[in-house]
C-alpha positions in Angstrom: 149.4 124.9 110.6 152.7 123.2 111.1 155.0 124.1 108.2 158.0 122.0 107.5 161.6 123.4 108.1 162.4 125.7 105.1 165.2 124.6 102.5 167.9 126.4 103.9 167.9 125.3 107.6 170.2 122.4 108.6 168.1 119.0 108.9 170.1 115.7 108.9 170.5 114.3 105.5 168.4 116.5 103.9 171.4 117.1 101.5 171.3 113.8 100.3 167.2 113.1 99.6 166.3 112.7 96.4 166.4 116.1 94.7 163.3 116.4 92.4 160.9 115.7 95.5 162.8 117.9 97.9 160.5 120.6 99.3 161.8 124.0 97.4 160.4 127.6 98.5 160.2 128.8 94.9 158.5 125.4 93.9 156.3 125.2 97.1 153.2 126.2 98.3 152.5 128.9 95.0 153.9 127.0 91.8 155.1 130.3 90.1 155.7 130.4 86.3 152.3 128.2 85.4 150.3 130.2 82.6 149.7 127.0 80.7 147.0 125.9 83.8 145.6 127.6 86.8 147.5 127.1 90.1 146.6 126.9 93.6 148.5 129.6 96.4 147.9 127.8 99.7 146.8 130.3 102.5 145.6 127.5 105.1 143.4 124.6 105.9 140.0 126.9 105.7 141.1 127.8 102.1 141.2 124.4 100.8 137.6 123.8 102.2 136.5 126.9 100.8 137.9 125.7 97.2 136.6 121.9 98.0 133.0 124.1 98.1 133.7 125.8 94.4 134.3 122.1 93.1 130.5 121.1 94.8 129.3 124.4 93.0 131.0 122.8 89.7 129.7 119.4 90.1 126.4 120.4 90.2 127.0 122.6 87.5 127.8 120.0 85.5 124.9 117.7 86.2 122.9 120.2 85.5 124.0 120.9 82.1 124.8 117.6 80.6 123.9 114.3 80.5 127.6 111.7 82.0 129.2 115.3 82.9 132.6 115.7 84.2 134.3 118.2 86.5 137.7 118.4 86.8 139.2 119.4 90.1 142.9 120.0 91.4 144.6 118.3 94.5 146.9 121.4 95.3 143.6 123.9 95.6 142.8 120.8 98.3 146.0 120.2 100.4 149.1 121.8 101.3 151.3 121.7 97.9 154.6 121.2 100.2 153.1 118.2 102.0 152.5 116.7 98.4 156.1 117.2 97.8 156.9 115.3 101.2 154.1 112.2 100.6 155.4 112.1 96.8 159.1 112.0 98.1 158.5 109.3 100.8 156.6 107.5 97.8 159.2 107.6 95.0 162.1 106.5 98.0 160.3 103.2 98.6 159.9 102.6 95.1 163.4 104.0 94.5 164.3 101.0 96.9 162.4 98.3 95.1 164.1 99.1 92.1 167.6 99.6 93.8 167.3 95.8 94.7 165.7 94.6 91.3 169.2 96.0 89.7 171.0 93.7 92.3 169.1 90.9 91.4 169.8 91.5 87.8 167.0 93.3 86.6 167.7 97.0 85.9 166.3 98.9 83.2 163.1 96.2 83.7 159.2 97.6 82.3 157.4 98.0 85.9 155.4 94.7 85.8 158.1 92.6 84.3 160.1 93.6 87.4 159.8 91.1 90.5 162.0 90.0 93.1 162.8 86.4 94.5 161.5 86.8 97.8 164.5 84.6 99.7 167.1 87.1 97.9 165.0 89.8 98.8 164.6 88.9 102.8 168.3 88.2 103.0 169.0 91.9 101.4 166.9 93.2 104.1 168.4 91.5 106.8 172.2 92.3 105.4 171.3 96.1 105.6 170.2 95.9 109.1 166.6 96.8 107.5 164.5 93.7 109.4 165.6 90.3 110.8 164.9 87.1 108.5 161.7 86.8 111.2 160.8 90.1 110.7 160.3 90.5 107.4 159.0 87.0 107.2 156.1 88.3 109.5 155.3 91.3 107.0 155.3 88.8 103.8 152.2 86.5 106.1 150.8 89.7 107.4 149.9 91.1 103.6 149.2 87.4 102.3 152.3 88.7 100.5 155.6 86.6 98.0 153.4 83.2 98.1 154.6 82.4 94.8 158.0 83.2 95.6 158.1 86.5 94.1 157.3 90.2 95.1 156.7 92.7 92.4 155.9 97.0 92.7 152.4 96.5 93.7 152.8 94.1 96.1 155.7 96.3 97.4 153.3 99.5 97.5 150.9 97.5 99.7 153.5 96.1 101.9 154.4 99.9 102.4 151.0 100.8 103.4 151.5 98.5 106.3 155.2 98.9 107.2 154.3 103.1 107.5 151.6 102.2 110.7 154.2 100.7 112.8 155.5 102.8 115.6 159.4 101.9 114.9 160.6 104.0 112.0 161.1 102.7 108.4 164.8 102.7 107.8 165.7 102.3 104.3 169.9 102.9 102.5 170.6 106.1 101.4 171.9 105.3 97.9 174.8 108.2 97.9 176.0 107.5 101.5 175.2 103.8 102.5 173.6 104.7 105.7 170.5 103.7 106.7 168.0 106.4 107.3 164.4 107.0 108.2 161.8 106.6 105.4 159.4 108.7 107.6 161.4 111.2 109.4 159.6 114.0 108.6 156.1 112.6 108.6 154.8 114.7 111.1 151.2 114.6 112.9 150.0 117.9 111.3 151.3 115.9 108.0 149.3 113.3 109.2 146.2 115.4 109.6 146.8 116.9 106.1 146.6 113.3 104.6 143.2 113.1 106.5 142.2 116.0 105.2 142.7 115.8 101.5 141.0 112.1 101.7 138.0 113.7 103.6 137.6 116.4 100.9 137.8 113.8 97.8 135.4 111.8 99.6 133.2 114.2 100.0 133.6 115.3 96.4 133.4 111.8 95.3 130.0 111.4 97.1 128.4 114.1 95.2 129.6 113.2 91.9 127.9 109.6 92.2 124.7 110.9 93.4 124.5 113.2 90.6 125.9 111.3 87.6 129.1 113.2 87.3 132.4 111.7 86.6 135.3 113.5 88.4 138.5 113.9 86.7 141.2 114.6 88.7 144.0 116.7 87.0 147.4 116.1 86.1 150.0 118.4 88.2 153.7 118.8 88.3 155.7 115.8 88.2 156.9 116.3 91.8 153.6 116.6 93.2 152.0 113.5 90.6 153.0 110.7 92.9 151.1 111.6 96.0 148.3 113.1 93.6 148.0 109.6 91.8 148.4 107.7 95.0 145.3 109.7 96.7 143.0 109.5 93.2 143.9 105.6 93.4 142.9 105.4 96.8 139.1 107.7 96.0 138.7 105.1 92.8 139.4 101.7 94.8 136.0 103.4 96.7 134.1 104.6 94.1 135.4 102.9 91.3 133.6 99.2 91.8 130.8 99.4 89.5 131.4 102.3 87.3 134.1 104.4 86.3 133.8 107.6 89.2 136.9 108.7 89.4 139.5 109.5 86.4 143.3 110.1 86.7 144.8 112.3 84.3 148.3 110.8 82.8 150.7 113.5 81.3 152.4 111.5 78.3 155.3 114.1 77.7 156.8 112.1 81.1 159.1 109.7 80.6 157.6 107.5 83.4 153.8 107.7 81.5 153.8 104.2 80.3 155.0 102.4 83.6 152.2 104.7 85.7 149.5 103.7 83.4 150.6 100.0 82.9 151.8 100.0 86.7 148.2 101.7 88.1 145.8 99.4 85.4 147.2 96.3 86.6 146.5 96.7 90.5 143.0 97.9 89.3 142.6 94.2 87.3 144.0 93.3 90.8 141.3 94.6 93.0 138.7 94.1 90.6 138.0 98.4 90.4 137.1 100.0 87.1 140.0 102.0 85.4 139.1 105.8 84.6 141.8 107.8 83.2 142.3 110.8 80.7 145.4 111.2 79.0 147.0 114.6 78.0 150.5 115.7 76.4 151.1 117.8 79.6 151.3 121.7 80.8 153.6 122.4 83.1 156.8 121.4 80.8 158.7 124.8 81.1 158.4 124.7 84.7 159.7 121.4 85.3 162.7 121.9 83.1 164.0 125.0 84.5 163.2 123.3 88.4 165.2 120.2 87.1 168.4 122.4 85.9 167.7 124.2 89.3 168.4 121.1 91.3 170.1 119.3 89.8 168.3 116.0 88.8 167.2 114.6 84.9 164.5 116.3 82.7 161.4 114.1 83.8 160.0 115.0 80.2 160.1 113.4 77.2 163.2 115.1 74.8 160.9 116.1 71.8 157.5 116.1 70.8 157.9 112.8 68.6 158.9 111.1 71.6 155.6 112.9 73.5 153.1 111.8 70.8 154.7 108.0 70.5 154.1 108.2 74.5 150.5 109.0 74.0 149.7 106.2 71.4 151.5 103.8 73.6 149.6 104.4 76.7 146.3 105.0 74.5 146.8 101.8 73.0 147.4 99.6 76.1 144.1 100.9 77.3 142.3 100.0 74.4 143.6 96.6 74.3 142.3 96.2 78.2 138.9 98.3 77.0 138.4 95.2 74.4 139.5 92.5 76.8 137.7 93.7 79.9 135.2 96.2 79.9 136.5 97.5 83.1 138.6 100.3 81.8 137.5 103.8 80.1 139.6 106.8 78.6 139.2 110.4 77.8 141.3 111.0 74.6 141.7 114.6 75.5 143.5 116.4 72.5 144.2 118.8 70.2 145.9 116.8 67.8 144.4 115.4 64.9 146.7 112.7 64.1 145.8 111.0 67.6 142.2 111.4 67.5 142.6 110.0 63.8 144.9 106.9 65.4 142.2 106.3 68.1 139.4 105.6 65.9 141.4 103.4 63.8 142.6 101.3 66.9 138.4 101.5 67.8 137.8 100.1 64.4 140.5 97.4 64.7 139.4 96.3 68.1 135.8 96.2 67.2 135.2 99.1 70.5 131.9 101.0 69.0 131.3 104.5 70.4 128.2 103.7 71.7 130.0 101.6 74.6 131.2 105.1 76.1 134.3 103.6 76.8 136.2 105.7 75.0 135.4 109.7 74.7 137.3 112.4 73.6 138.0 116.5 75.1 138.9 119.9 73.3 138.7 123.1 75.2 135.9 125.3 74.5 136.3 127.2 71.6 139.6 125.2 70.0 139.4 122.8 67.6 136.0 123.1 66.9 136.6 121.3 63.6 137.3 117.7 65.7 134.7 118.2 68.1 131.7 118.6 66.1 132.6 115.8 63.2 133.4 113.5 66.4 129.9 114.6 68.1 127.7 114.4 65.0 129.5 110.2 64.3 128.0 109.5 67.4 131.3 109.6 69.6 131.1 111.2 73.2 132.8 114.2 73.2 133.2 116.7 75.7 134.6 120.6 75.8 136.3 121.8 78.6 135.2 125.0 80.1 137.6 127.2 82.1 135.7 129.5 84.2 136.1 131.9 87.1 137.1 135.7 87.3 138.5 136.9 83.9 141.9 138.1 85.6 142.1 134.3 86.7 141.0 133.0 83.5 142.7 134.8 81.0 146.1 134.7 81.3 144.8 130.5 81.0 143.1 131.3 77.6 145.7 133.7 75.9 148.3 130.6 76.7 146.1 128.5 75.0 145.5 130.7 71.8 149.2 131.0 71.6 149.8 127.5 71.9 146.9 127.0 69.3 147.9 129.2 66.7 148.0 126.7 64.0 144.5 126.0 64.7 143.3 129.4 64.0 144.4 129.7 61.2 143.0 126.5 60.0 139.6 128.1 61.2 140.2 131.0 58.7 140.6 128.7 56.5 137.6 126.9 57.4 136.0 130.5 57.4 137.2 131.3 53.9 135.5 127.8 52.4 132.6 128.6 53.8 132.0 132.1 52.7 133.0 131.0 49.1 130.3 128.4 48.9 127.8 130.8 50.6 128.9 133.0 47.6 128.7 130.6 45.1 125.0 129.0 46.4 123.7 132.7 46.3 125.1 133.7 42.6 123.5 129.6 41.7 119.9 130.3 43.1 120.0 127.3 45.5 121.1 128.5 48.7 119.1 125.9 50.6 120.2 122.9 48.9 
């Protein structure tokens, strides 16, 4: 397997790419420092097939113990983690660009689907930087049926990307720090080609079995420099499976500060395309990691500053899907959290919108074992709701669970709580005489 050029060695330019998705040894192929979830160490390509085989084992695992199961499964046990880094860099330059041109045109600081470019400005922009003649880019605006009305926004720019990346000529898009233009693909290589193959193959394969068997597959939420490539090749698995029924799920990590523009950004080119919208939101796990890789390199936090600012996040996103679960039909969400305030919040917003739980739209997770005291009252009011089971080899699973129970602790100790009531009602029924009533 063809591995990329490590950090240290001299490539041009590579001093100047965009820090957070640079390809880092320590943040590579073994995300060290994860306790919070379990990560992936890449040995080679027959590795990630043996681990697309576990995820078969837990599909039909699932099937066979519930009725609209899910199994979760992780795109870094299923592709090389650095070429994630790579496809999420070449990703977040193009959009980097889009956004670069929206400030000149006077639109910085713009929400995602608010932002779109006047397609004569943008052509002329392009031809200024040496990008593409007026002709050229004129050719790939017909070619994608693309700026009829005059306007180009992200989505349209994504899919103009898809085609640009086939030609044979290289991409060449400014480098914001030095002016010159350089090649968006430089580094694409064929073995990171193949490894783009790959990972498709295996999540269709996964995809496949899921359907026939009734299982949704959720696919989970990973460090913010791998996210863009992760979301990119979930979207690409749900425009497939995603027609009639929800398959597929992305996982959004609200504690980003880029959560609300991915959801809204992602929903509206499924209303697009006319694909249903599957997605579980979560605070996020990996937030220790990614603030100590930032202050590493050198870029901004990509999290949220508090926990206030997390949970406002959530209900935001939540919220917006709600509002397309009421208008639509074509979107569903897995509320999956520990917090009581948000599961309180989404039944309220259910009320208001007049969504019933019988629609299994919207469903709610807790891990096994945690927070039993949301689960069941949500289960036995009809709601679906699901627990997440970690399992595997106990050295592999507990450092996983003991995370958790730290993280939890205010939840145990409700539970003794919870404990204590109980006993002192058993008490009382027994010293009453009606123990059964």
């Amino acid at each position: 397997v063809g591995h990329g050029p490590s950090p240290s060695s001299s490539t041009p330019g590579a001093e100047q790419r965009e820090k957070q998705y640079r390809a880092h040894q320590r943040f590579g192929d073994h995300p060290g420092g994860v306790t919070s979830a379990h990560t992936y160490f890449y040995a080679d390509e027959a590795k990630c097939d043996q681990h697309m085989e576990t995820f078969l084992h837990c599909i039909d695992a699932s099937s066979g113990s519930s009725e609209d199961g899910f199994s979760a499964i992780k795109l870094t046990a299923l592709a090389r983690p650095q070429f994630l880094v790579r496809f999420s860099e070449v990703l977040v330059k193009w959009r980097r660009f889009f956004h670069q041109m929206a400030a000149e045109q006077g639109q910085a600081g713009w929400a995602v689907l608010d932002t779109k470019l006047e397609v004569e400005k943008l052509q002329e922009a392009l031809a200024n930087l040496g990008i593409a003649s007026k002709a050229e880019s004129q050719q790939w605006f017909t070619g994608e049926n693309l700026g009829t009305s005059g306007t180009v926004d992200l989505l349209d720019w994504n899919s103009l990307f898809d085609s640009r990346t086939k030609l044979s000529r290289p991409l060449l898009i400014p480098n914001r720090k030095t002016g010159q233009l350089e090649p968006l693909l430089s580094r694409f290589s064929e073995e990171e080609e193949l490894q783009m193959k790959r990972v498709l193959q295996r999540m269709d394969v996964l995809a496949k079995r899921a359907l026939e068997k009734g299982v949704r597959l959720m696919v989970d939420a990973e460090q913010s420099y791998f996210q863009p490539a992760i979301s990119r090749l979930t979207m690409e698995t749900q425009r497939r499976f995603n027609r009639s029924q929800p398959i597929i799920y992305n996982t959004y990590q609200c504690y980003l500060k880029e959560a609300y523009n991915n959801v809204t950004g992602d929903m509206e080119l499924s209303r697009r395309e006319g694909w249903h919208f599957g997605t579980k939101l979560v605070r996020g796990a990996y937030m220790e990691q990614e603030r100590e890789r930032a202050a590493q390199m050198g870029y901004e936090d990509p999290i949220n500053p508090n926990y206030e600012k997390t949970n406002e996040m959530y209900h935001r996103c939540l919220d917006y899907i709600l509002e397309e679960i009421k208008h639509s039909r074509k979107a569903s969400v897995m509320v999956a959290s520990h917090n009581e305030d948000t599961v309180k919040f989404t039944l309220r917003r259910m009320m208001e919108l007049g969504i019933h739980p019988s629609d299994k739209k919207v469903c709610f997770g807790q891990l096994l074992g945690m927070c039993d005291q949301i689960t069941f009252p949500l289960g036995q009011a009809g709601f679906p709701v699901y627990k997440y089971v970690p399992y595997g080899p106990v050295n592999e699973v507990l450092p996983y669970l003991s995370r958790r129970a730290q993280e939890n602790r205010g939840f145990m100790q409700r539970a003794n709580r919870e404990r204590d009531l109980l006993w002192k009602e058993v008490k009382r029924r027994l010293l009453t005489g009606n123990l059964f009533s």
